[in-house]
Backbone as a printed PyTorch tensor [residue, N CA C, xyz], in Angstrom:
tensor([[[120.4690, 123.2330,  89.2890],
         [119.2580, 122.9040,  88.6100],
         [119.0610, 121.4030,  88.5130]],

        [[117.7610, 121.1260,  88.1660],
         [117.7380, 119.7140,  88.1720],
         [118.2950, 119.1200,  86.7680]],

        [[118.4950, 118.3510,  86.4700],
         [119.2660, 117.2350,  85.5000],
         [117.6190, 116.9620,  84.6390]],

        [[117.8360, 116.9450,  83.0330],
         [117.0080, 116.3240,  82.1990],
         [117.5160, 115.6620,  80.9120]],

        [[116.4900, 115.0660,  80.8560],
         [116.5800, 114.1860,  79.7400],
         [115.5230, 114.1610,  78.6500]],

        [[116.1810, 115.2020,  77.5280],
         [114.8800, 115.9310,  76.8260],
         [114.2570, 117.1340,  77.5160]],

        [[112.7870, 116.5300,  77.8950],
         [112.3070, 117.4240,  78.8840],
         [112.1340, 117.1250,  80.1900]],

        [[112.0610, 115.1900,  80.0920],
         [112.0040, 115.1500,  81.1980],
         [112.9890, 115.2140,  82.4440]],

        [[112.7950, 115.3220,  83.9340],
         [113.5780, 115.5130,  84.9070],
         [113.9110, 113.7900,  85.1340]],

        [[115.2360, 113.7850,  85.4050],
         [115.7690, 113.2150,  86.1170],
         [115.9010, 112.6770,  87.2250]],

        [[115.5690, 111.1350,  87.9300],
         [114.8450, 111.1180,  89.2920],
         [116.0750, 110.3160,  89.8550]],

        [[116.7420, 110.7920,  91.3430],
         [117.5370, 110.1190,  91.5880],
         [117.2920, 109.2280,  92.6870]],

        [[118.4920, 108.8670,  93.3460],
         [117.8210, 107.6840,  94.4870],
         [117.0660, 108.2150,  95.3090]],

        [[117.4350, 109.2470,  95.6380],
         [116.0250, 109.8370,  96.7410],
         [115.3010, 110.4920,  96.7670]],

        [[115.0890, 111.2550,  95.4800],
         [113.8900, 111.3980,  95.0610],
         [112.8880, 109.9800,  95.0070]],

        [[113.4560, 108.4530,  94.1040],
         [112.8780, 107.7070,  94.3970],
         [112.1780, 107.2870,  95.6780]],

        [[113.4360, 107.4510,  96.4630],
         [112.7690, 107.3280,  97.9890],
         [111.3970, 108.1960,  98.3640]],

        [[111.7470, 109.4060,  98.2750],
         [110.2420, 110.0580,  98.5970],
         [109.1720, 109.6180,  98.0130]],

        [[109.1130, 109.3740,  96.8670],
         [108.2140, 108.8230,  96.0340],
         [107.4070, 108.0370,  96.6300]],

        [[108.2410, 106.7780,  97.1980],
         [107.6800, 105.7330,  98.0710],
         [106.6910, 106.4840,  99.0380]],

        [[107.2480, 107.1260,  99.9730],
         [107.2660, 107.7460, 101.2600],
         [105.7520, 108.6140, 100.9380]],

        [[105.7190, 109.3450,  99.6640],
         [104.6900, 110.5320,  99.5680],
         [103.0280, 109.0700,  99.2680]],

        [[103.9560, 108.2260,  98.2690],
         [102.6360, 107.2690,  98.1940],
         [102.2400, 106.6680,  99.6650]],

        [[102.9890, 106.1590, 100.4200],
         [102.8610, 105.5880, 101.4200],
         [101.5850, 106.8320, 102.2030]],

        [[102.0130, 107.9470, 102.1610],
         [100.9670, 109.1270, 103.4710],
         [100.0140, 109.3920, 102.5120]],

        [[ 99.8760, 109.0130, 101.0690],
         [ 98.7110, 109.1890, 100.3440],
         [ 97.8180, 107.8230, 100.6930]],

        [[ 98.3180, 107.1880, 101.0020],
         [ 97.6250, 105.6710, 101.7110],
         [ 97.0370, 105.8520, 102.2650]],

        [[ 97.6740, 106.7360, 103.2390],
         [ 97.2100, 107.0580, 104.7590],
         [ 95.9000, 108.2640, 104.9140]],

        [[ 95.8700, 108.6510, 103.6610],
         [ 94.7360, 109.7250, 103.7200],
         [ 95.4180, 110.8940, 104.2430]],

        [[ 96.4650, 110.9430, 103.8240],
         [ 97.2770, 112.8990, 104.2130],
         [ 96.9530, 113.3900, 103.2300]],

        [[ 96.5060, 114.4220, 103.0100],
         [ 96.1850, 115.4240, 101.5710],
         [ 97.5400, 116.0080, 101.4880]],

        [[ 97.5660, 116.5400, 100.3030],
         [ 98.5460, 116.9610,  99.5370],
         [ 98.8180, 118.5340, 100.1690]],

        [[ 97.8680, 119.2370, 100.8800],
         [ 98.7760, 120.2690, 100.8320],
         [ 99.2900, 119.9810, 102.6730]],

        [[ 98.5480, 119.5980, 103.6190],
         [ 99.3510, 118.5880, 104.2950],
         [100.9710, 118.5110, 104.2480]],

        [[101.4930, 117.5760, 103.1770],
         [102.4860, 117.1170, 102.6120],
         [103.2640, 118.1310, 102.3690]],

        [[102.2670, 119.0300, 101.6780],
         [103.3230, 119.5050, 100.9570],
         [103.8390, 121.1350, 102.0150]],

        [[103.2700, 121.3500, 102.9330],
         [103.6920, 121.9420, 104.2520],
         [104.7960, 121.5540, 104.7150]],

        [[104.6940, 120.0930, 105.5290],
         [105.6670, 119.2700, 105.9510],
         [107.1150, 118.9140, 105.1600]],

        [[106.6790, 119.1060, 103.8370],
         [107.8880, 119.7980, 102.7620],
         [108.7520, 120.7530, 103.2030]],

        [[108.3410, 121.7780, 103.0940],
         [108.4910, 123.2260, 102.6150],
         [109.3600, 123.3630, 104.2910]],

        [[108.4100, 122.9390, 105.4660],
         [108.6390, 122.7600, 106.9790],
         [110.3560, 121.9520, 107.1470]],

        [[109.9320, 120.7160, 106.3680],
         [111.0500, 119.9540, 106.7580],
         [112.3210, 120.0900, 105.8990]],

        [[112.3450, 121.1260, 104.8590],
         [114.0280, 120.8000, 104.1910],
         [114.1170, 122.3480, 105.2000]],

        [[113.0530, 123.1500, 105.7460],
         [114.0830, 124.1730, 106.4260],
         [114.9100, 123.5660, 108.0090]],

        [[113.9840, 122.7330, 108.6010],
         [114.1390, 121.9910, 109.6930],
         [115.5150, 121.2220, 109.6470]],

        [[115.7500, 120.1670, 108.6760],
         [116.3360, 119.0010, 108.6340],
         [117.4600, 119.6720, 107.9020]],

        [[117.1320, 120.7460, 107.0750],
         [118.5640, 121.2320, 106.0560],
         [118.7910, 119.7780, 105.1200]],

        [[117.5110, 119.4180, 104.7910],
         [118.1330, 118.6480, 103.4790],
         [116.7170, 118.9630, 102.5180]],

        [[117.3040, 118.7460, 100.8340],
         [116.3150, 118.9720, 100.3440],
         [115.0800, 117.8290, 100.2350]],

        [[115.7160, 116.6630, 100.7610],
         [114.6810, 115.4380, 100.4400],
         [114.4680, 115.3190, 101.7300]],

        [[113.5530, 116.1610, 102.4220],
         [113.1330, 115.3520, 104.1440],
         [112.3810, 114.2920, 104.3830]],

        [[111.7960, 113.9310, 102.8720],
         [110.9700, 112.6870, 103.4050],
         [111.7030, 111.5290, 102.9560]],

        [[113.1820, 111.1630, 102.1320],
         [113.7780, 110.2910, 102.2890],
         [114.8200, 110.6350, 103.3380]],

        [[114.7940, 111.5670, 104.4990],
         [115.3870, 111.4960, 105.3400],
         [115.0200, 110.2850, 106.3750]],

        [[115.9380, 109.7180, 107.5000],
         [115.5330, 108.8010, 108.1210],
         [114.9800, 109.6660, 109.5200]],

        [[115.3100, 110.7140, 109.3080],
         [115.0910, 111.4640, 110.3490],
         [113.1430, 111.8890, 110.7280]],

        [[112.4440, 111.4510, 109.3960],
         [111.2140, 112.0690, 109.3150],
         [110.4660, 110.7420, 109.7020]],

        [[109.3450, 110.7940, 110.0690],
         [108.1330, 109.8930, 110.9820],
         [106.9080, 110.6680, 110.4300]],

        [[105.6910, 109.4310, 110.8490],
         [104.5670, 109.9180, 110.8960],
         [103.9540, 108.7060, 111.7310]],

        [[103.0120, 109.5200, 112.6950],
         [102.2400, 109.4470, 113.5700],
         [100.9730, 108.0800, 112.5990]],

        [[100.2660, 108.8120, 111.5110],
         [ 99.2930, 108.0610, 110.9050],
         [ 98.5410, 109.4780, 110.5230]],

        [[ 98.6550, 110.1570, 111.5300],
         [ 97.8440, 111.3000, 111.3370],
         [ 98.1850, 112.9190, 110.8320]],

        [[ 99.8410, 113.1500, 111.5760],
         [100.4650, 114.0880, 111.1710],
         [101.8930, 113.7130, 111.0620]],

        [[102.8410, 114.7720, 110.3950],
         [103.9760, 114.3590, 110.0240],
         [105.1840, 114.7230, 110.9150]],

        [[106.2010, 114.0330, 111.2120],
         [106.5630, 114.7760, 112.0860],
         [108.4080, 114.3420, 111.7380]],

        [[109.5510, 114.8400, 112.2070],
         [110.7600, 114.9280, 112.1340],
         [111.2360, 114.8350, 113.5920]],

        [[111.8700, 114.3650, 113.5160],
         [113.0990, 114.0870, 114.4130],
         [114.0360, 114.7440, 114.7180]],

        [[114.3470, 115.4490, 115.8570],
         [115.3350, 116.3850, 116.2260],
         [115.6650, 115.9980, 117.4780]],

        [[117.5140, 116.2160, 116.9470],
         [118.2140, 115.7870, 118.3600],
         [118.4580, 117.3490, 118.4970]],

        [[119.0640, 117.4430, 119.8220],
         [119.2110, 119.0550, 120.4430],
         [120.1490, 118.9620, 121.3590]],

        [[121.2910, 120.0050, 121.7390],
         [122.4820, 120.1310, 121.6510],
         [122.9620, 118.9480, 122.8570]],

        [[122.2100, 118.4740, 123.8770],
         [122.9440, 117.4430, 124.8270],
         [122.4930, 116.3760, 124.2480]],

        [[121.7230, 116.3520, 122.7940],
         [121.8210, 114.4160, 122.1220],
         [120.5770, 113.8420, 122.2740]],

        [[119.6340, 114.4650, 123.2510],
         [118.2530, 114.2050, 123.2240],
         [117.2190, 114.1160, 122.1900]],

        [[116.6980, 113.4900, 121.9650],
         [116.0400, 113.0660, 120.2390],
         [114.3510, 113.6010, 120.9110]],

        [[113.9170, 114.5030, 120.0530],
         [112.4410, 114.6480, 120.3730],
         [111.7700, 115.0890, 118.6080]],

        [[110.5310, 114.6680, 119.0160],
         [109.8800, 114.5760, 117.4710],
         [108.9020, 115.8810, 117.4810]],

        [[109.4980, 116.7170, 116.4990],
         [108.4740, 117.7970, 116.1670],
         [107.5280, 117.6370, 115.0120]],

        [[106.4740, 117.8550, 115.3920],
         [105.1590, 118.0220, 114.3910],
         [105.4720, 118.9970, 113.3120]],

        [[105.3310, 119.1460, 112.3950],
         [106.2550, 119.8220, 110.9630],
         [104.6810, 120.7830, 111.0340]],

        [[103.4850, 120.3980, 110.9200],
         [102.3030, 120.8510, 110.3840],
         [101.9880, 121.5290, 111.8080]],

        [[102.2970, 121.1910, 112.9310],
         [101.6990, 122.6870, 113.9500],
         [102.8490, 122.8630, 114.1480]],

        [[103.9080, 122.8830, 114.1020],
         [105.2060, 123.1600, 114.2480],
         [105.2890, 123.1530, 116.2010]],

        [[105.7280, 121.9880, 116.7570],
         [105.7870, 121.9710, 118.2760],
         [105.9730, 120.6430, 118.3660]],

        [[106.6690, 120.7190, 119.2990],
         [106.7260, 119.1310, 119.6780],
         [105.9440, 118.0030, 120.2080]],

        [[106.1830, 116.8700, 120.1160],
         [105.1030, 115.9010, 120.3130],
         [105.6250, 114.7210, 121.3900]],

        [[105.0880, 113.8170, 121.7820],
         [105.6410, 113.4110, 123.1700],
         [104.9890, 111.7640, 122.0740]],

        [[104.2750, 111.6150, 121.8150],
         [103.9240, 110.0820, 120.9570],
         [104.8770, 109.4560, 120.0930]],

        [[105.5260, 108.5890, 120.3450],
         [106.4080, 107.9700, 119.5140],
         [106.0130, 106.9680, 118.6700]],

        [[104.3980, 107.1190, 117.6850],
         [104.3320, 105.6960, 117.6430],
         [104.5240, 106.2630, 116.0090]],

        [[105.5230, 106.0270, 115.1260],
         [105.9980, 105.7630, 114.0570],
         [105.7040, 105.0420, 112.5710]],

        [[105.9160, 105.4870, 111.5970],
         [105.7060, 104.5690, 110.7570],
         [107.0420, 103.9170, 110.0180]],

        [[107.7530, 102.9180, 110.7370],
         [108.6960, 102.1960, 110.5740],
         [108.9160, 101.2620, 109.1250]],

        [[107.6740, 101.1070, 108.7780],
         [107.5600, 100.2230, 107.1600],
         [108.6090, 100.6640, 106.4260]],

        [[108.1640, 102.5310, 106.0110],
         [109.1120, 102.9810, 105.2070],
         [110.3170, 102.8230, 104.8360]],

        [[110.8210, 102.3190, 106.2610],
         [112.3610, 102.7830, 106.5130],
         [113.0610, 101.5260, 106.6530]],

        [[112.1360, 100.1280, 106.4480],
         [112.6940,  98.7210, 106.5920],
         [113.3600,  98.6000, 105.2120]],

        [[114.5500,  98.0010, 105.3920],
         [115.4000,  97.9380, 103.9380],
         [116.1750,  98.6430, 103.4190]],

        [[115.9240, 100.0540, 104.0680],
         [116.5970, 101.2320, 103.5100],
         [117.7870, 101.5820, 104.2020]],

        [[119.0430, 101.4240, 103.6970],
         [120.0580, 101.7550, 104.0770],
         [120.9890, 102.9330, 104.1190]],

        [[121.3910, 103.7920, 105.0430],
         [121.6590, 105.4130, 104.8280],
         [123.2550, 105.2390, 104.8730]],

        [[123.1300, 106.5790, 104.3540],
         [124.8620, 107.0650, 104.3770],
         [125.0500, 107.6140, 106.1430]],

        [[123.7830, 108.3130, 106.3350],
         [123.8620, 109.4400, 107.1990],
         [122.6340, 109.4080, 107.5240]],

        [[121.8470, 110.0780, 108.6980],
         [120.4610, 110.1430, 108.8430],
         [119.8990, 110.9140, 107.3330]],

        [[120.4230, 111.4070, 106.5160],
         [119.3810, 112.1640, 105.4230],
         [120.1880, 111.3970, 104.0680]],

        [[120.5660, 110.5600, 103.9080],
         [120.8400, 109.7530, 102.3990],
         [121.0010, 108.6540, 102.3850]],

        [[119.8290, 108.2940, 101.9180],
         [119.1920, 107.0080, 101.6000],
         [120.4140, 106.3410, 100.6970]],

        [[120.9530, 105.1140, 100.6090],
         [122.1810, 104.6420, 100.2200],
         [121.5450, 103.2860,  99.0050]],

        [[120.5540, 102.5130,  99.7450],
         [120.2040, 101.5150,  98.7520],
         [118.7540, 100.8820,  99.6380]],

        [[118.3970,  99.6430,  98.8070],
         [116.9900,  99.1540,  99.7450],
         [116.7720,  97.9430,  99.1150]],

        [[116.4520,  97.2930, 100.0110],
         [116.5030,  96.0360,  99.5700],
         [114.5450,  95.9610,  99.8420]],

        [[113.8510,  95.9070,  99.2420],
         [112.3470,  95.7060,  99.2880],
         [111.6890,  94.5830,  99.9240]],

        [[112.3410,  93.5840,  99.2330],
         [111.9250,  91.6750,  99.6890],
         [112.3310,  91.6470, 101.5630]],

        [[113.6000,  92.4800, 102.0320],
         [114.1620,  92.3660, 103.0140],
         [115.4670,  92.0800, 103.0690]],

        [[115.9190,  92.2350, 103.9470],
         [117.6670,  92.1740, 104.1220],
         [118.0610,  90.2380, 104.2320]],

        [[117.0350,  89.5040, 104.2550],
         [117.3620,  88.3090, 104.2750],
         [117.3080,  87.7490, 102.4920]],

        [[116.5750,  88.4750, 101.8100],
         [116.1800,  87.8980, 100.7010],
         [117.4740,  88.1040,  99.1670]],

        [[118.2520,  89.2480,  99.3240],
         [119.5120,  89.1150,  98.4300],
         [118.8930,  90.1980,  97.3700]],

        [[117.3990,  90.4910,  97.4730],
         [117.4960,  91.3620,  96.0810],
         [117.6700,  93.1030,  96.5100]],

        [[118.4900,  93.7530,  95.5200],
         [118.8420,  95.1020,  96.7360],
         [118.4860,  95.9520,  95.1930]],

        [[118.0850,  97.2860,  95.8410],
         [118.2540,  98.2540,  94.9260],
         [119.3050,  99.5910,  95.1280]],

        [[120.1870,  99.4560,  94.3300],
         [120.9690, 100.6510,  94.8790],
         [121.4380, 101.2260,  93.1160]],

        [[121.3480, 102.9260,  93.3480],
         [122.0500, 103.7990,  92.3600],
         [123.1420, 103.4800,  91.6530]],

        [[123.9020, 102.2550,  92.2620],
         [125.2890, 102.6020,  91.8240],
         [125.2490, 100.7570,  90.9070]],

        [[124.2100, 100.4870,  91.0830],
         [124.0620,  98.6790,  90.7090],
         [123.5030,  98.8560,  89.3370]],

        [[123.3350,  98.8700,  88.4640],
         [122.4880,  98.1240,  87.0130],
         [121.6440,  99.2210,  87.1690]],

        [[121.9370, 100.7530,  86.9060],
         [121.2240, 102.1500,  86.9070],
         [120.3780, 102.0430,  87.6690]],

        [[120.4270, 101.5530,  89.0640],
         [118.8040, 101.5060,  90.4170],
         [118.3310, 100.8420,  90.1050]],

        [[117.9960,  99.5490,  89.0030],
         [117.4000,  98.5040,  88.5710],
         [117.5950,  97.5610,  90.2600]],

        [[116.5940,  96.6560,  90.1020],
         [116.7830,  95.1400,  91.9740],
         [117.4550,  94.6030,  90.9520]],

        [[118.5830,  94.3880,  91.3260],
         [119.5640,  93.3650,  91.4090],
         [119.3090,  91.9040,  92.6370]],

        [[119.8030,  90.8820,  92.3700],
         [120.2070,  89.7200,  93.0830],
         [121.2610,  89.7760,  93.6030]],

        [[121.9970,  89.8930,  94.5750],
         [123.5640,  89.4960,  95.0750],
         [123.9050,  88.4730,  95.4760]],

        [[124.5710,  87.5050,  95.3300],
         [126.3540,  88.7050,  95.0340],
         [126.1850,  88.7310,  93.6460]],

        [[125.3290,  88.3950,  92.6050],
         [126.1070,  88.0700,  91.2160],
         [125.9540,  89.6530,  90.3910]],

        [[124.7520,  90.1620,  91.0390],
         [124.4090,  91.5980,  90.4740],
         [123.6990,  91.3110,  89.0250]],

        [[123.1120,  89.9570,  88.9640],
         [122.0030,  90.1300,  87.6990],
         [120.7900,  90.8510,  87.9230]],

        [[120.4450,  91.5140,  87.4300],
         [118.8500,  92.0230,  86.8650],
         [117.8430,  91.4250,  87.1790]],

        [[116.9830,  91.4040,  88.5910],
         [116.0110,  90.5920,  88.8190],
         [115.0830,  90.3590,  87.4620]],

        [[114.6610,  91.2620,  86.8080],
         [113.9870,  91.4690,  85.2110],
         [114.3700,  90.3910,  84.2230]],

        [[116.0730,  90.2670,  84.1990],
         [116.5290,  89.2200,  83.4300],
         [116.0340,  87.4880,  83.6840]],

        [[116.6800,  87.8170,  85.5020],
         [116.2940,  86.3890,  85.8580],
         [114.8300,  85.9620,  85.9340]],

        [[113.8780,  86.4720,  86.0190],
         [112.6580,  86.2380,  85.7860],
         [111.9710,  86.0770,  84.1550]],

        [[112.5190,  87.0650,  83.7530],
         [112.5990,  86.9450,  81.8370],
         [112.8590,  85.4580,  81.3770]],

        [[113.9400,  84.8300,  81.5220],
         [114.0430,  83.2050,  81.5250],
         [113.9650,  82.3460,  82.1870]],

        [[113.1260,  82.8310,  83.1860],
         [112.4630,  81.7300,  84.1850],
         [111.0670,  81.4550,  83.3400]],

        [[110.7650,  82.6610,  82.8990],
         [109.4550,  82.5630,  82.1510],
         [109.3280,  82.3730,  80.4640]],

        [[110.6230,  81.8710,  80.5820],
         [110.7570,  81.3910,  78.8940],
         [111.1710,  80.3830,  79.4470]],

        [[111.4740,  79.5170,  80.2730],
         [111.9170,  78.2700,  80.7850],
         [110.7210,  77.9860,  81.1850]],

        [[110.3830,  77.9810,  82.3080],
         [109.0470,  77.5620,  82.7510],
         [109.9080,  76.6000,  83.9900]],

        [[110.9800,  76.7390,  84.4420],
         [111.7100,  75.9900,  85.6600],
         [112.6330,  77.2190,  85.6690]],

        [[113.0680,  76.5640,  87.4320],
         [114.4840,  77.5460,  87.7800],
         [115.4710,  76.8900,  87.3610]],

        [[116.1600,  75.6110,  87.7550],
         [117.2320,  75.3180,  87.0450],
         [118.1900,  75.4400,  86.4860]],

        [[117.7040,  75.6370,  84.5850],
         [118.1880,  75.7500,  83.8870],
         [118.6540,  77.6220,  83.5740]],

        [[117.4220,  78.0300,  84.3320],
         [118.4270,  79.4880,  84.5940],
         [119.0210,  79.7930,  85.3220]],

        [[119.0130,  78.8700,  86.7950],
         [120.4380,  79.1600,  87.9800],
         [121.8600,  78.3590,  86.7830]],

        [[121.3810,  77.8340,  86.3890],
         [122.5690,  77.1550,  85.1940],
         [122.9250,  77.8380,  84.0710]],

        [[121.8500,  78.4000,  83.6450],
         [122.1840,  79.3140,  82.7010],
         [123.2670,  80.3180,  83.2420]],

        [[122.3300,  81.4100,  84.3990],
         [122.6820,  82.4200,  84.7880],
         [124.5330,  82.3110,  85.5060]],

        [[124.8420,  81.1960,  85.8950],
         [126.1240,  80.9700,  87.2380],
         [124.6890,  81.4850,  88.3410]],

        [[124.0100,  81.4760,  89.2270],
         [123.9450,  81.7650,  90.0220],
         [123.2200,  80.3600,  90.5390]],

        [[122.6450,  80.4990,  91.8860],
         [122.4630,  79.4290,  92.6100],
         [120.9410,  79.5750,  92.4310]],

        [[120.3420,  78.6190,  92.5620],
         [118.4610,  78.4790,  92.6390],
         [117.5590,  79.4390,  93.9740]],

        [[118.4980,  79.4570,  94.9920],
         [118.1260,  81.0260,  95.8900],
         [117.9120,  81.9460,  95.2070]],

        [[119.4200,  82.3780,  94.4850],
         [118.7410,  83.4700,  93.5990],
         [117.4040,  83.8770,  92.1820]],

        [[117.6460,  82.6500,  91.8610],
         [116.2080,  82.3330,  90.9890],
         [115.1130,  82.9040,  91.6030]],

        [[114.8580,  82.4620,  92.5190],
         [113.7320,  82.1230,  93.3650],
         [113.6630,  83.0660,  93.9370]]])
């Protein structure tokens, strides 16, 4: 069962992930029952319950589609919503920039800004809160007394960390 708190449910890292992922094809003008096909389609397909924080899942712009390798290793993309395969590889790669897996289906952590920028979000850091690395402060914090400072400085001084991470 799912995990609550009170009444409410409990959202974990990849549920977060979908989250992203479902806003992202609501962008795109996919309707919901659409989606929610490509659901129902893709945890039987993929055998996971989160197929859209799988890395394995794509979309065209127009329909949704998954990724299947097949027994000699060949990767071909099936359409979840007519259920058949598709020969167009053109992807929506955004999603999946930052996001770091265990495995093609578990999303591990994500860094949003980018893999050059130091701020990461992962489950296991400051409860999924963006952290800064290496020091693992609370982007929230360091911005909190940047804006009671009104300079970086004195909060890379405050904080131990360096003015990169400020910034």
């Amino acid at each position: 069962g799912t995990e609550k708190i009170g009444r409410a449910p409990v959202l974990d890292f990849a549920d977060r992930m979908e989250i992203r992922c479902l806003s992202a094809l609501r962008d795109r003008q996919i309707g919901w029952r659409t989606i929610r096909l490509a659901s129902l389609r893709g945890k039987e397909v993929l055998g996971t319950e989160h197929p859209f924080s799988s890395n394995r899942f794509k979309t065209s712009g127009r329909t949704i589609l998954a990724e299947i390798t097949d027994e000699a290793g060949d990767h071909h993309l099936l359409d979840l919503i007519r259920d058949q395969f598709v020969f167009e590889r053109v992807v929506l790669d955004s999603l999946r920039k930052g996001v770091q897996y265990a495995d093609k289906d578990e999303p591990q952590s994500w860094t949003p800004l980018g893999e050059d920028r130091k701020v990461v979000v992962h489950p296991a850091r400051a409860f999924g809160a963006p952290v800064v690395l290496p020091c693992g402060i609370r982007t929230r914090v360091l911005f909190g007394s940047f804006c009671a400072e009104e300079s970086q400085e004195p909060v890379a001084q405050w904080s131990k960390v360096t003015l990169e991470a400020v910034r």
